[in-house]
Backbone as JSON Lines, residues from 0, in Angstrom:
{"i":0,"aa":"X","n":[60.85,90.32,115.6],"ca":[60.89,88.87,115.45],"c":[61.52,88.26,116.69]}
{"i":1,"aa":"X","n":[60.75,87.1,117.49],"ca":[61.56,86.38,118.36],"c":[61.5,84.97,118.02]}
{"i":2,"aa":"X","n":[63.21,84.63,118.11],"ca":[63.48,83.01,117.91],"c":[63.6,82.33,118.76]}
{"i":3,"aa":"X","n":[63.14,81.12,118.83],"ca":[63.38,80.36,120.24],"c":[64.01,79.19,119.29]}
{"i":4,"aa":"X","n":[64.98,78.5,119.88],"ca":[65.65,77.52,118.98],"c":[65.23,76.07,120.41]}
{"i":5,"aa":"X","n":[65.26,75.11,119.88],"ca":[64.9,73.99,120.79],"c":[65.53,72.81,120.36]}
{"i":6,"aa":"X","n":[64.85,72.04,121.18],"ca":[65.76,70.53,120.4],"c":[67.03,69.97,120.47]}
{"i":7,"aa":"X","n":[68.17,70.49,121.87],"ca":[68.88,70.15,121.7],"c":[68.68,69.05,123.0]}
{"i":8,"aa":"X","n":[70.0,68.26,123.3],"ca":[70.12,67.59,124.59],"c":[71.74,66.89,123.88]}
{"i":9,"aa":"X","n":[71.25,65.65,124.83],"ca":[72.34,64.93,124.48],"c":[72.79,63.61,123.48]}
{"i":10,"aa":"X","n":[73.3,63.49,122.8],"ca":[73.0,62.62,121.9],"c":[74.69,61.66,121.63]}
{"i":11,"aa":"X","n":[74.69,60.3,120.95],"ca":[76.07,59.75,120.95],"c":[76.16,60.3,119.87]}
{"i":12,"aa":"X","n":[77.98,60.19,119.62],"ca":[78.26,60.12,118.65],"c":[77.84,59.24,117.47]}
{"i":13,"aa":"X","n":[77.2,59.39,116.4],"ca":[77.05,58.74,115.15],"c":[75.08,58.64,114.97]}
{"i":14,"aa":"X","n":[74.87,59.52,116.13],"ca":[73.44,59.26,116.19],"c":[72.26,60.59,115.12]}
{"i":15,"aa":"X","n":[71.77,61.01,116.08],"ca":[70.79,61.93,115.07],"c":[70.25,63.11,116.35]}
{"i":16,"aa":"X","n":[69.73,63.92,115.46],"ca":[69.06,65.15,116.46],"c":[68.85,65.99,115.17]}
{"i":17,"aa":"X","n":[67.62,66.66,116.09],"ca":[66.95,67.65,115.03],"c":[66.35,69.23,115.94]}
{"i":18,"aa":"X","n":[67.22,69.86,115.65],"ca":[66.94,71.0,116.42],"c":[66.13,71.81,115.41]}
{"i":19,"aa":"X","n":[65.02,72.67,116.16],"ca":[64.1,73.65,115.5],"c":[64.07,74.99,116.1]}
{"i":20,"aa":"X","n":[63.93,75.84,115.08],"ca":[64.07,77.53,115.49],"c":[62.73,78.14,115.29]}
{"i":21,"aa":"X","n":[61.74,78.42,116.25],"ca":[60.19,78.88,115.71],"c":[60.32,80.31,115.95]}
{"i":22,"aa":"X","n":[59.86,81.06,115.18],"ca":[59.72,82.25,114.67],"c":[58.52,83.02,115.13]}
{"i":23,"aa":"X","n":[58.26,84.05,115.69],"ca":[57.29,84.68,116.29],"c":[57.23,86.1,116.08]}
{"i":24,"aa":"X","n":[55.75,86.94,116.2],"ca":[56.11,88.22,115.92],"c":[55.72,88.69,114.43]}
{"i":25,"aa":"X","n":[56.96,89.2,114.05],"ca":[56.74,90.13,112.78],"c":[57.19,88.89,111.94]}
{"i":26,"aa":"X","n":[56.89,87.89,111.48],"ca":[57.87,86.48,110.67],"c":[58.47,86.49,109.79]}
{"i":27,"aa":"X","n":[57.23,88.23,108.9],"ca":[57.77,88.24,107.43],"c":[59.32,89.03,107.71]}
{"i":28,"aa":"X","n":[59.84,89.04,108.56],"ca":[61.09,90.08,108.69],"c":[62.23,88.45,108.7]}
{"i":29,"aa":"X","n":[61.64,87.43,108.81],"ca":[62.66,86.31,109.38],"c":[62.92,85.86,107.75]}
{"i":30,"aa":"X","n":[63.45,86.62,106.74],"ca":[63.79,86.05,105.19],"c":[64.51,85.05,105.39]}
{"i":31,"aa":"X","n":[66.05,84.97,105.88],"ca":[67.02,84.15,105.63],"c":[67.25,84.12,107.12]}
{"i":32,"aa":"X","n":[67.26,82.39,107.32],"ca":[67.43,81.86,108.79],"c":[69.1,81.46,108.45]}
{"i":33,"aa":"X","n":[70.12,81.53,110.08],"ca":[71.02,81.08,109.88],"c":[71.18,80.48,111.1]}
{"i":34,"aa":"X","n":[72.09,79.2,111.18],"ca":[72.31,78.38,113.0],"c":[74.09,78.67,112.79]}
{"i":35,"aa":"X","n":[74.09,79.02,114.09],"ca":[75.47,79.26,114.44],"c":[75.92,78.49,115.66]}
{"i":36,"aa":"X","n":[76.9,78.2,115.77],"ca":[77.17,77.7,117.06],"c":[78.42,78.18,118.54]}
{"i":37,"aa":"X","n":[78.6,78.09,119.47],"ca":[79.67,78.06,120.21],"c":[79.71,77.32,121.43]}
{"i":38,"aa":"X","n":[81.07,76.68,120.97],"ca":[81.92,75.63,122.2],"c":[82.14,76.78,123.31]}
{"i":39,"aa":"X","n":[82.55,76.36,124.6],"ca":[83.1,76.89,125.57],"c":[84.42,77.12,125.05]}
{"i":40,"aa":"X","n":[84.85,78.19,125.27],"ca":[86.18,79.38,125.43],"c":[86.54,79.53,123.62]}
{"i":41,"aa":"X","n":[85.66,79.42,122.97],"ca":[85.67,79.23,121.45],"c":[84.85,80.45,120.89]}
{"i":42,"aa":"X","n":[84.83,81.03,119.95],"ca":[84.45,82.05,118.69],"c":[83.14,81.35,118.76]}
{"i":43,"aa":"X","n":[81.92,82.07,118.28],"ca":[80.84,81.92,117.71],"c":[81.31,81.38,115.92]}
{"i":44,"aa":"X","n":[80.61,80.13,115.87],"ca":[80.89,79.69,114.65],"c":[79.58,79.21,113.46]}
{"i":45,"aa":"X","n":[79.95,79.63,112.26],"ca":[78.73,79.3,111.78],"c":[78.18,78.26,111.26]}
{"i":46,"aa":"X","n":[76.81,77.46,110.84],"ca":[76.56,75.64,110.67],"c":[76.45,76.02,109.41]}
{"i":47,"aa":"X","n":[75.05,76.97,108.93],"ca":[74.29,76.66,107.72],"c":[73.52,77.62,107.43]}
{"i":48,"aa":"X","n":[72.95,78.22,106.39],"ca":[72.27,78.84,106.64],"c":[71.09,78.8,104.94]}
{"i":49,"aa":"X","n":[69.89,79.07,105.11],"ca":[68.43,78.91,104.43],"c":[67.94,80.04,104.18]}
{"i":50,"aa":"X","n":[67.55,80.16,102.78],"ca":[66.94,81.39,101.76],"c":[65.75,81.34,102.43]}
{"i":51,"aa":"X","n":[64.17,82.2,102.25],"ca":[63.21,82.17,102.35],"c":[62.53,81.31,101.52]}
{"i":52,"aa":"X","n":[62.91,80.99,100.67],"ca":[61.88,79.88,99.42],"c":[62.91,78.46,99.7]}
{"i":53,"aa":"X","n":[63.47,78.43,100.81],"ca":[64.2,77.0,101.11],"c":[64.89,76.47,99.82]}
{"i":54,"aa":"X","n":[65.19,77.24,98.6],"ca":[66.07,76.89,97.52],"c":[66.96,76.51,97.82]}
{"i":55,"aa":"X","n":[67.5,77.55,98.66],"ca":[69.2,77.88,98.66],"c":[69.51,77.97,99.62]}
{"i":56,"aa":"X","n":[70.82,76.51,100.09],"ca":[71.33,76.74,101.55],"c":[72.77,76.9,101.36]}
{"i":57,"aa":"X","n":[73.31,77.53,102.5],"ca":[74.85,77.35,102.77],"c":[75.72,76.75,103.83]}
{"i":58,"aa":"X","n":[76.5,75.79,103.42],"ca":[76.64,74.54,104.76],"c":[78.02,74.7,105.36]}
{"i":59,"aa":"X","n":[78.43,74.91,106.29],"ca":[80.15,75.42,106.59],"c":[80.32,73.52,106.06]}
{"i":60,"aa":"X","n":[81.81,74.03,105.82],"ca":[82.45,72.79,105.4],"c":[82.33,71.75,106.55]}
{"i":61,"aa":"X","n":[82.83,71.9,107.73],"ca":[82.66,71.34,109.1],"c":[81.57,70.32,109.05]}
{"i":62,"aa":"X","n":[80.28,70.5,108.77],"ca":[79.14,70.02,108.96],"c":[78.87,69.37,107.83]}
{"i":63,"aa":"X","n":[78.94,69.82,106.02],"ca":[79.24,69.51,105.47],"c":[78.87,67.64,104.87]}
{"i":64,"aa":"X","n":[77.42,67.29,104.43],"ca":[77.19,66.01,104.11],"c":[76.75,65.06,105.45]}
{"i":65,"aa":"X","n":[76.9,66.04,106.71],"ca":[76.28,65.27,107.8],"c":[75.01,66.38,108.38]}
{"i":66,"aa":"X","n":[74.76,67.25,108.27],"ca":[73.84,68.36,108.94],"c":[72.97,69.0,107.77]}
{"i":67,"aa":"X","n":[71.88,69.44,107.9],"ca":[70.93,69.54,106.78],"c":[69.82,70.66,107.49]}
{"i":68,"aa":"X","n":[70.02,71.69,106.88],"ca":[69.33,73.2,107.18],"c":[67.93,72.73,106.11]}
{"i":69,"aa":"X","n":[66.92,73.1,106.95],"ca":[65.27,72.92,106.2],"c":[64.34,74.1,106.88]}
{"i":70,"aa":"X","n":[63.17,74.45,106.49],"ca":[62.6,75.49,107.21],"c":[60.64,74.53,106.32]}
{"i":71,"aa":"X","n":[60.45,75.56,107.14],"ca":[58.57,74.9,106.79],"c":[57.94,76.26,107.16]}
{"i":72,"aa":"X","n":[57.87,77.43,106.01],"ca":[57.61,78.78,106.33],"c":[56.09,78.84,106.92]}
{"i":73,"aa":"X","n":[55.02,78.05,106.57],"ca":[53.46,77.41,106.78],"c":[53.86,77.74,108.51]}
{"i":74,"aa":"X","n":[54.63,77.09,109.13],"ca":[55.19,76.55,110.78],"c":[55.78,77.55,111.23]}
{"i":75,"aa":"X","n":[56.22,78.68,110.32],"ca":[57.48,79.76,110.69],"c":[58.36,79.09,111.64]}
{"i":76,"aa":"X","n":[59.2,78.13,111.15],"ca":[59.76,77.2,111.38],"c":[61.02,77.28,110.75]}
{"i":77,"aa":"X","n":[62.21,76.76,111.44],"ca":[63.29,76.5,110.28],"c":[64.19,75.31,111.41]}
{"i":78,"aa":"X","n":[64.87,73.9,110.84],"ca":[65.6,72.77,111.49],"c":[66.59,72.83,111.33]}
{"i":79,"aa":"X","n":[67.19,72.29,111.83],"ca":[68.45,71.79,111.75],"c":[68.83,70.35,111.78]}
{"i":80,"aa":"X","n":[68.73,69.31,111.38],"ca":[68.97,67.96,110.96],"c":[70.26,67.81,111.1]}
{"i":81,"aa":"X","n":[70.68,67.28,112.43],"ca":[72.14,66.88,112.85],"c":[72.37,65.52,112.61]}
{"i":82,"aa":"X","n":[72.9,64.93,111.28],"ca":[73.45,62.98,111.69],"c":[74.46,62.89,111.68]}
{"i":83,"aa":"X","n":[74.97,61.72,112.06],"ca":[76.57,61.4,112.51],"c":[77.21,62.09,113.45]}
{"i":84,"aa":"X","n":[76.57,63.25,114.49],"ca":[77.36,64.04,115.08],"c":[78.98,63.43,115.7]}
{"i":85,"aa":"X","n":[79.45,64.77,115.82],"ca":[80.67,63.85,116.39],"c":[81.55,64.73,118.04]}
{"i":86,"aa":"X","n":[81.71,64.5,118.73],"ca":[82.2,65.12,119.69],"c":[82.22,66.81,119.26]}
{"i":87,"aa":"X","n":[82.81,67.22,119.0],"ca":[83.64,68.2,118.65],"c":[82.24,68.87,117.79]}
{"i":88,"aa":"X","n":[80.99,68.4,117.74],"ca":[80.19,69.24,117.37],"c":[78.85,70.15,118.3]}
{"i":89,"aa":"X","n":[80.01,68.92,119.78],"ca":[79.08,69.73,121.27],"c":[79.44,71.66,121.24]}
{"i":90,"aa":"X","n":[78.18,72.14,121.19],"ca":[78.33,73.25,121.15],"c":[76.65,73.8,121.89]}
{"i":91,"aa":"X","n":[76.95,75.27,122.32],"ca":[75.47,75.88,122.27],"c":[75.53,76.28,120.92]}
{"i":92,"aa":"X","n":[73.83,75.83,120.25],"ca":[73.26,76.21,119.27],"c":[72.3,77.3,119.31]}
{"i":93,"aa":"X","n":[72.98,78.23,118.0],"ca":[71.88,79.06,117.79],"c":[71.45,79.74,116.54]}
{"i":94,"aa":"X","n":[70.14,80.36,116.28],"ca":[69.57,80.25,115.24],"c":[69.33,82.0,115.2]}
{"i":95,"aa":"X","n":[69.32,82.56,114.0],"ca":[69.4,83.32,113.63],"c":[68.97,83.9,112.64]}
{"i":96,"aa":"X","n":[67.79,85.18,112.37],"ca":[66.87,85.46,111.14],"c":[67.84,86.96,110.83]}
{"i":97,"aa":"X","n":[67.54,86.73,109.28],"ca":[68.06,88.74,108.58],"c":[67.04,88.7,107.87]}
{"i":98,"aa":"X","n":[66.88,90.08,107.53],"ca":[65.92,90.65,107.0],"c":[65.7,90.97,105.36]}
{"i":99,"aa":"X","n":[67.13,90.69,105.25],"ca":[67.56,90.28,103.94],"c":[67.4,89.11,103.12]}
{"i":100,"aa":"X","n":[67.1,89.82,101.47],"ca":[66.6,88.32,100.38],"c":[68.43,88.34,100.08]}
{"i":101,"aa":"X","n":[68.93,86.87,100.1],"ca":[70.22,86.99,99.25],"c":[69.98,85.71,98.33]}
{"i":102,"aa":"X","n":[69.9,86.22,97.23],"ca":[69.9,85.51,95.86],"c":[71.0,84.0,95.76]}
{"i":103,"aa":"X","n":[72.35,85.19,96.25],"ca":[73.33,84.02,96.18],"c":[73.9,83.85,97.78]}
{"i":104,"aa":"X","n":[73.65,82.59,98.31],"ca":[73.96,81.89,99.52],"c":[75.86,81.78,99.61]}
{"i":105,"aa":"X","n":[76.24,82.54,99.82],"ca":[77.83,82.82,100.19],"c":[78.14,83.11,101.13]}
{"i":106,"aa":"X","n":[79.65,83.3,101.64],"ca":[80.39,84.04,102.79],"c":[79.16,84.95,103.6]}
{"i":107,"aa":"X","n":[79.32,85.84,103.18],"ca":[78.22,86.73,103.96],"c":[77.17,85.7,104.84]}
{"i":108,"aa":"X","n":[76.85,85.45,104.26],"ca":[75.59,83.85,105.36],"c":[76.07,83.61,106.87]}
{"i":109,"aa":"X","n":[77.76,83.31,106.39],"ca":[78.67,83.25,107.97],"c":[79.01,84.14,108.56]}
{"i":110,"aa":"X","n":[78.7,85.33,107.87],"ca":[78.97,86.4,109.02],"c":[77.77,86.72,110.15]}
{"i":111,"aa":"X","n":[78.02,86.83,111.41],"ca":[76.91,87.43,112.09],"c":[76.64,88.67,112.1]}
{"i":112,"aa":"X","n":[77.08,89.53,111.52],"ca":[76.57,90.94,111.42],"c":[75.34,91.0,110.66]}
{"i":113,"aa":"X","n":[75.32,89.92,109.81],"ca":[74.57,89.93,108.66],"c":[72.89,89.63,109.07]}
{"i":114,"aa":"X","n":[72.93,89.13,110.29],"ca":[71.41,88.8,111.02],"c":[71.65,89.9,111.73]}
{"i":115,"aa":"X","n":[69.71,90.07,111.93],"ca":[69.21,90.85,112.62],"c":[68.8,90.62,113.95]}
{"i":116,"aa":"X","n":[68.24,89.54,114.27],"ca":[67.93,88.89,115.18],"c":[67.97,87.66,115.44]}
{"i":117,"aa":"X","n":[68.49,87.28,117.2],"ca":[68.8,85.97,117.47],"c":[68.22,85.42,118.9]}
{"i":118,"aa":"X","n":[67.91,84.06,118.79],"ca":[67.12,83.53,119.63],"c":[67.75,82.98,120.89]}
{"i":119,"aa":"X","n":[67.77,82.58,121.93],"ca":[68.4,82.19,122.84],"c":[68.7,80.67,122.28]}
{"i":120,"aa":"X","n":[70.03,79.98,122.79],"ca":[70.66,78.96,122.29],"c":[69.9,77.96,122.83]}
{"i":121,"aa":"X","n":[70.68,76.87,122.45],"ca":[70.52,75.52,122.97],"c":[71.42,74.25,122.87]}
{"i":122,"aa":"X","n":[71.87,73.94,124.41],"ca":[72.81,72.84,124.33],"c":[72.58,71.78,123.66]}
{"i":123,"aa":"X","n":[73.58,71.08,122.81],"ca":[73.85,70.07,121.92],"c":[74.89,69.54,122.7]}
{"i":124,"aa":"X","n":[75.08,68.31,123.32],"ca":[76.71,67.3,123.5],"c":[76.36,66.61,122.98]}
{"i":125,"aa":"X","n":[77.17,66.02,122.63],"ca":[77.19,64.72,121.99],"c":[78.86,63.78,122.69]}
{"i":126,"aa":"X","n":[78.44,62.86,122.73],"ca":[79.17,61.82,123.63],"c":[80.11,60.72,123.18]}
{"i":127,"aa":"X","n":[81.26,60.41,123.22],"ca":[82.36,59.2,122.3],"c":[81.74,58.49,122.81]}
């Protein structure tokens, strides 16, 4: 499976952006998509992450009522719907498939061990 994640640039604070992760290859291996992110001199951190039947997502608190994980399996596709960003959510973005069905969307979601494969990032700033 290869991910290419896109869609980022620069955006103000309080505005919108919609980053997308397209899926290539073997797709049926891309079950559960996850976007992770990292600031400069910062940990890889995790956004959200999406079941294969788009039921079931898991949202870090951080993001939490402003960011919205969607996928369009037809597109082998999966978004990321950024509103209100806010400084502190400038990061490289990146997107991430496992090969794994998980029933229940928990902890595990935020771990990166838990994906199999990951796509090259993409800058997000966002501006006061």
């Amino acid at each position: 499976v290869q991910l290419q994640a896109y869609g980022g640039g620069l955006v103000q604070a309080g505005g919108s952006l919609r980053l997308s992760c397209a899926a290539s290859g073997r797709t049926s291996s891309a079950n559960t998509i996850g976007w992770f992110r990292q600031a400069p001199g910062k940990e890889r951190e995790f956004v959200a992450a999406i079941s294969w039947s788009g039921t079931n997502t898991y949202v870090a608190d951080s993001v939490k009522g402003r960011f919205t994980i969607s996928r369009d399996n037809a597109k082998s596709t999966a978004y990321l719907q950024m509103n209100s960003p806010k400084p502190e959510d400038t990061a490289v973005y990146y997107c991430a498939a496992a090969r794994g069905y998980y029933a229940q969307m928990g902890s595990a979601m935020a771990q990166p061990s838990t994906y199999d494969y990951w796509g090259q990032g993409t800058q997000v700033t966002v501006s006061s």
